[in-house]
C-alpha positions in Angstrom: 0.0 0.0 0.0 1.3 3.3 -1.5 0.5 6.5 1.0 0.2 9.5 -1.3 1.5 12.7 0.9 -0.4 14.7 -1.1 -4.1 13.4 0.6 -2.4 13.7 3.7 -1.5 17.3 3.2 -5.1 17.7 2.3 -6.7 15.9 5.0 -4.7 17.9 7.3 -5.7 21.0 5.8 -9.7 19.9 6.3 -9.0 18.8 9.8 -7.3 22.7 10.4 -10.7 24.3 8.6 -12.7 22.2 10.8 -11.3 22.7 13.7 -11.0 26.5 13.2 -14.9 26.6 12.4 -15.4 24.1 15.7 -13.3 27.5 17.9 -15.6 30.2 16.1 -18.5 28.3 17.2 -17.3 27.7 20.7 -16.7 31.4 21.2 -20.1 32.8 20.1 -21.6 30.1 22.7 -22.9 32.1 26.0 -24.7 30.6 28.9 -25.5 32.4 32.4 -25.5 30.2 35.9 -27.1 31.7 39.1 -27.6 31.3 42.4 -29.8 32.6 45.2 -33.0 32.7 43.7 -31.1 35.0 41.0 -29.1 37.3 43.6 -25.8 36.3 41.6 -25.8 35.5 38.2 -22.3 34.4 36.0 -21.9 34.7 32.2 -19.5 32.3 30.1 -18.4 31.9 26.5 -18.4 28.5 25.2 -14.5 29.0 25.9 -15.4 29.5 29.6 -14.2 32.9 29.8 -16.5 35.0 32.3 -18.2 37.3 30.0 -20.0 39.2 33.6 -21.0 38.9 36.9 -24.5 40.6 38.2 -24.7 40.8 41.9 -28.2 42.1 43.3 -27.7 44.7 45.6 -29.5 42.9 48.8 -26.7 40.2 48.1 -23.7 43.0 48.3 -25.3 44.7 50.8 -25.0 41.6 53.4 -22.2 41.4 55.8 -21.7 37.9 55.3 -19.0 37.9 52.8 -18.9 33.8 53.0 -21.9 33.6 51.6 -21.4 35.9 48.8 -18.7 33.7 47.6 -20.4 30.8 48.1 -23.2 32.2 46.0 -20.9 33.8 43.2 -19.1 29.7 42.8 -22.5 28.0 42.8 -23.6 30.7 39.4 -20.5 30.1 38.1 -20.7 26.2 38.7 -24.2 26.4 37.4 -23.0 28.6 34.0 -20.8 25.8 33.3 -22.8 22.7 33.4 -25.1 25.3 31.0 -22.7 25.9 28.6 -21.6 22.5 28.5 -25.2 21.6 27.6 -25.2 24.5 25.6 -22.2 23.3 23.5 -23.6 20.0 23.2 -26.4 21.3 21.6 -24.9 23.1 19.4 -22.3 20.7 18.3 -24.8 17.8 17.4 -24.7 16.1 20.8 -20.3 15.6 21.2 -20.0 13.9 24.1 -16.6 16.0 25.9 -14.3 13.5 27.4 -14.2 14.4 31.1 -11.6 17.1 31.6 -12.1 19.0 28.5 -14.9 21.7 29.2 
């Protein structure tokens, strides 16, 4: 069997096109997480990058600064598992091997 570099060359050239279109979709992915009945909510792009971060004012207002940053990582735990959904979606149901997202 006679491997032709020349469909190799072009097979890797599809795989860099698709995975190029596979990082534009990613990033125009959003999905918001919150917590306490909506007193923190947390933004993310597909990429995970935190796009904001609403805080009500009764939530900021409290003294108890342990629980505003237990309810700030429960939104942002909940925007994740949503924009992993989200990208599944999106993507025709991938599965993510665990560690990736």
């Amino acid at each position: 069997m006679q491997i032709n570099p020349f469909d190799i060359l072009k097979n890797a050239q599809k795989i860099q096109e698709q995975m190029g279109m596979f990082q534009e979709k990613i990033g125009s992915i959003t999905a918001a997480g919150s917590s306490g009945g909506g007193m923190v909510r947390v933004e993310l792009t597909g990429r995970m990058e935190v796009v904001s971060v609403t805080i009500a004012p009764e939530a900021a207002a409290a003294q108890d600064v342990q629980m505003l940053e237990d309810l700030i990582a429960a939104a942002f735990t909940s925007a994740v598992e949503n924009v992993k959904e989200a990208l599944s979606r999106e993507l025709g149901g991938a599965v993510f091997p665990p560690g990736l997202l």
